[in-house]
Structure formats: C-alpha cells, structure tokens
C-alpha positions in Angstrom: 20.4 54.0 -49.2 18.9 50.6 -48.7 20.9 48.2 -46.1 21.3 45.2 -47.2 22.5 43.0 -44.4 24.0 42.6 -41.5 28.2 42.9 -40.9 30.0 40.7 -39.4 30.4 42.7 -35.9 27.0 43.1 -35.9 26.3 39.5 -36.1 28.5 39.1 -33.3 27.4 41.7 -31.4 23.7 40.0 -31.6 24.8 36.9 -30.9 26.9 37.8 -27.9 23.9 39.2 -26.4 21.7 36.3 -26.7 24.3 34.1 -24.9 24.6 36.7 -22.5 20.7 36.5 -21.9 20.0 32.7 -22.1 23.0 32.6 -19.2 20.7 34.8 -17.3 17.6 33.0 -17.7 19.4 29.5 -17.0 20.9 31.4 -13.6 17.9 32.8 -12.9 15.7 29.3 -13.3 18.7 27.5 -11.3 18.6 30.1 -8.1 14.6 30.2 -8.7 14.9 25.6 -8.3 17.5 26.0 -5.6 15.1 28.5 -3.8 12.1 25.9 -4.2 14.1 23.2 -2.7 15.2 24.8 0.4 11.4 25.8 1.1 10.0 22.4 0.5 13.2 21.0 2.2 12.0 23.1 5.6 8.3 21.8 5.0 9.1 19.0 5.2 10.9 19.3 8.5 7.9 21.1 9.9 6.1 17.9 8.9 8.1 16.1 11.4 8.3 18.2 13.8 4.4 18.4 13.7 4.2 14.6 14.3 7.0 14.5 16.9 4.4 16.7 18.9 1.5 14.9 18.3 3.5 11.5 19.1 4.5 13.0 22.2 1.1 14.1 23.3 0.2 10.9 23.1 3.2 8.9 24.4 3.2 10.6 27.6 5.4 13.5 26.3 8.3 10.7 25.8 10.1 11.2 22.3 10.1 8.2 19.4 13.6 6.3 19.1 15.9 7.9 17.1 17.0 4.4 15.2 17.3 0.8 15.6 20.8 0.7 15.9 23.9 2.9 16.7 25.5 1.6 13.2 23.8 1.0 10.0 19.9 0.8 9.5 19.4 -1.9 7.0 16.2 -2.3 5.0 15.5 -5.6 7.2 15.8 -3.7 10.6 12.9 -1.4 9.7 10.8 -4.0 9.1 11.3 -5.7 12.4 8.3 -5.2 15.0 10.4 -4.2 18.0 11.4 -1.1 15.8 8.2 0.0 15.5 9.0 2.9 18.0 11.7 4.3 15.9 10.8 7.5 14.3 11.2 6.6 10.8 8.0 4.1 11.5 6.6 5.8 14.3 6.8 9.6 13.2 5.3 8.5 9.6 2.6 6.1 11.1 1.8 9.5 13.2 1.9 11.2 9.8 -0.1 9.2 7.8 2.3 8.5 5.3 4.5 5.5 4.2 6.7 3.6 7.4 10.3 2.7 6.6 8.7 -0.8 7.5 6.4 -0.5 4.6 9.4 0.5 1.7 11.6 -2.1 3.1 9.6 -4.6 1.6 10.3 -5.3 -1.6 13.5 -3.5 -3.8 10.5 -2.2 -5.5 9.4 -0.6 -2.3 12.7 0.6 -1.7 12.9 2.4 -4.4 10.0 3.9 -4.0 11.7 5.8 -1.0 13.5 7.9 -3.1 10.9 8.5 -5.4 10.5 12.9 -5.8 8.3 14.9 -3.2 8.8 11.5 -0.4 8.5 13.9 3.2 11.6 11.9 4.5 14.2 13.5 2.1 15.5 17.2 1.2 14.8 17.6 -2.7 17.7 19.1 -2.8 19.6 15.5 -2.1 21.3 13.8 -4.5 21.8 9.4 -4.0 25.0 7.7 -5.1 24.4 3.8 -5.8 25.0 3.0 -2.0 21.3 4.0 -1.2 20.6 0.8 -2.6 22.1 -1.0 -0.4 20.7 0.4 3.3 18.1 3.5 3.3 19.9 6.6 2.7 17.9 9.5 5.4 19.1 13.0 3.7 16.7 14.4 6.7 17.2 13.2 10.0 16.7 13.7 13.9 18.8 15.1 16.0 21.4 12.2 17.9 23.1 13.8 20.5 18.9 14.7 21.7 17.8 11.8 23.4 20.0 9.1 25.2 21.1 6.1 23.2 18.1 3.7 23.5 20.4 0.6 21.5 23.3 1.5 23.6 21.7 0.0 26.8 19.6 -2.1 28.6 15.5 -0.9 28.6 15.3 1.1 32.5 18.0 3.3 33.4 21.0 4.1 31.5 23.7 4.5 34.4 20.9 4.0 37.2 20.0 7.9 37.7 19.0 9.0 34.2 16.1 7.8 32.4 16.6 6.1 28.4 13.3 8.2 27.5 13.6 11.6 27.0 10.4 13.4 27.6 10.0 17.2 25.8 9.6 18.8 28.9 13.2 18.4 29.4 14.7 20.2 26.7 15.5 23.5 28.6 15.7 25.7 25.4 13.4 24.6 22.9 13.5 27.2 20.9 17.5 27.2 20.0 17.4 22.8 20.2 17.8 20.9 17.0 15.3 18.1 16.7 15.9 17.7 12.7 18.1 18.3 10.5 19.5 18.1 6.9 21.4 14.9 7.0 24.7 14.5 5.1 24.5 11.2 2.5 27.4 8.9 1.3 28.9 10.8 -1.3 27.9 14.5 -0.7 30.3 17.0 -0.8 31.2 17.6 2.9 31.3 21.3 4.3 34.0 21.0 6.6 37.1 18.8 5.7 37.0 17.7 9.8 33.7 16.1 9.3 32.7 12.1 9.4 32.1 10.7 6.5 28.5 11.5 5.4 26.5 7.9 5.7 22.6 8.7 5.4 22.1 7.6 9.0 18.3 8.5 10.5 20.2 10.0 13.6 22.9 13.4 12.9 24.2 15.6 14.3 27.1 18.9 12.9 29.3 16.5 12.2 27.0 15.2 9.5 25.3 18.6 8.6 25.8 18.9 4.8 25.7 22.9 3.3 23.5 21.6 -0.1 21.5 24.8 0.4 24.3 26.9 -0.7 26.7 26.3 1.4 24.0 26.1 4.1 21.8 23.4 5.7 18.1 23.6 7.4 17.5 22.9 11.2 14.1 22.3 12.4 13.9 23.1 16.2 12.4 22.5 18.8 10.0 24.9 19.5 8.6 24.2 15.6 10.1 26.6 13.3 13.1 25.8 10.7 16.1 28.1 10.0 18.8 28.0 7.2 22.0 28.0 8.8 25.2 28.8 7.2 27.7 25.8 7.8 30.2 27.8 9.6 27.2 28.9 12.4 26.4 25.1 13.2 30.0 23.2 12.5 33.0 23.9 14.6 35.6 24.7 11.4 38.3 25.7 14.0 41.6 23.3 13.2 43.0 24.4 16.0 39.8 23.1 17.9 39.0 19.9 20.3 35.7 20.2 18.5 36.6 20.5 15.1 34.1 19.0 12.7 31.7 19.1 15.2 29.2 21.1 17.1 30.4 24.9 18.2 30.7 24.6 21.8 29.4 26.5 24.3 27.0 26.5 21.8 25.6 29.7 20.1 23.1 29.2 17.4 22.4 25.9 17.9 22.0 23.3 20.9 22.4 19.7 20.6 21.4 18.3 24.2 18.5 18.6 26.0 20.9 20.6 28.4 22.7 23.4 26.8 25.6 23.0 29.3 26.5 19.3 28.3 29.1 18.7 25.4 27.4 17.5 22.4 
C-alpha cells in the first residue's frame, strides 16, 4: 500500500537529527577555529623570538627593552625617539613589519594595530573599548627576564649588576620564558589571585590568560613555543605566598635569567 506522508514522530525524529548534526558541524568548525588560532598564536611568537635573536646578534648579544615605562605605555610614548630600543619598535624594525612608533600616529594608525593577522597579537584575543585608549599587547615579553631599564639610572642598577641583560646569561634557555600570551583588560582571568589583566608589552604568570582553552602559549628561550595549561605556569595555591603568580621553585617554566631567584 502506497505511504502517503510522513507522521508526526517521524517528522520529529528527522528533525531531531538534523539539529543533532548541525550542533556537530558548528562544534566541530569552532574546535577546528580555536585550533587555527592557537597555531598562528605560537607563530607568531616564533616570529619574535626569531627577531629577538637576530637583534641580539647584532646588539652585542644584549636584549631590546622590554617597555618604556613600568606603568602604562601610551600611544605617545612609542613614538618618542628614546624608546626606540624597546621591543615593540626595536623587535618589529628587526622584523620588517610595522613599529609601535609607526601605529601611534594617527587614531587611524592605531586602529590599524588591531587590525586581523597583526604579528603583535594572539587571534585568539578579544579588545574591550579600553584598547583605544593606550595599546593593548595580547602578546608580550617576559618582565621578570631582564632588569628594569625605567626603574633606574642608565650604568649599573645597585653598582654590581649590569641594566643589560645579554642572552648568554640565561642559564636554562630552553625552560625560560621570553614571550608570552598576555592577559588584556577585560579577559576572563584564570586564576582569581591574578592582577588585573592590563595589555601591558611586559608579563609575566600573573598576567598569563588561559584563552587557548584554559591554556596559554609560551615562547622560550631556546625558540620553540609550548601550550601550557594555566595551572602548570600560575601558582593557584590559596594557601600560597605566590599565589597568582609564578610556581616557585619553578618547574615548567622559569622566569629569571637565574632559575634560583624568585620571580
């Protein structure tokens, strides 16, 4: 006998099934984007790390600034000659892409910086309206690497240690940070411990965001980048003097040139 149409479960059933299958797709096309990111995320970390080498091949193997002040960068302090050491300008120049000087221009410029595919940022990163105001850095070097260049006078810093830090130094390259994924204002934070997240060129842990899944990407030293869960770079112990932090004695990852000092 000759069907006629479909019942009403069947309908249903069908129906059920396509839903079931576009969520699949759309889960599938979101982990395949998320994916995408994180690689072009660490190539872009490999980019800098490339040009921190060749910077210091060139610089007597001393290592660019890591920024202009120990506060806010502003748009107008990347633009000021006496910055022009600071990796943001130094690192690009090195690059052959676009300095920070050259975006701070004009708000045209500016936004420009945030424009898709720039090698300064993670894809991944997402801007709230205070990028406007100062240049958000959702990839940044390491701060607690080199000594504090705008903290002192040019020379030495206490009269025994020189302000430059030269690569040969760093005792274990290949478990020292030298960029990272850099927390910006109004990122979800991955430790409740943490400093506020502020865009800042310099990080460290306590500005290490998880936007790769609960995870964040560290370039090191030696030149390759990892993805690191939160919890193996951040110290998440309440109980700890560290808390929000870096994991001291550290394990997977070291912060200062010499893996005895406290971050």
């Amino acid at each position: 006998m000759k069907r006629s149409a479909f019942t009403l479960l069947e309908l249903l059933v069908v129906a059920a099934i396509v839903a079931l299958l576009s969520a699949l797709v759309a889960g599938g096309v979101a982990h395949g984007k998320m994916a995408a990111q994180r690689v072009a995320c660490m190539n872009n970390l490999k980019q800098w790390g490339y040009a921190t080498h060749l910077y210091a091949d060139e610089q007597e193997d001393i290592l660019p600034r890591e920024s202009a002040v120990d506060g806010i960068n502003t748009w107008e302090m990347a633009n000021i000659p006496v910055n022009r050491d600071v990796w943001y300008n130094a690192l690009a120049e090195t690059l052959g892409v676009t300095t920070m000087a050259r975006y701070s221009q004009t708000p045209s410029s500016q936004h420009e910086f945030y424009s898709r595919g720039n090698t300064f940022h993670c894809p991944a990163a997402r801007f709230s309206p205070v990028a406007a105001t100062y240049p958000n850095f959702s990839l940044a070097i390491n701060s607690k690497l080199m000594f504090d260049y705008e903290k002192g006078p040019p020379g030495a810093v206490d009269g025994s240690e020189s302000r430059s830090l030269r690569l040969c130094e760093i005792q274990v390259p290949e478990k020292t940070a030298l960029f990272l994924d850099g927390g910006v204002p109004g990122e979800a934070m991955i430790c409740p411990f943490q400093a506020a997240y502020t865009g800042q060129p310099k990080a460290y842990a306590s500005q290490f965001p998880g936007r790769h899944k609960n995870a964040g990407n560290i370039l090191f030293v030696a030149g390759h980048v990892m993805t690191l869960p939160g919890k193996e770079v951040v110290d998440m112990n309440p109980d700890s003097v560290y808390r929000g932090g870096a994991i001291y004695p550290p394990t997977k990852v070291i912060w200062r040139h010499d893996p005895t000092l406290v971050p």
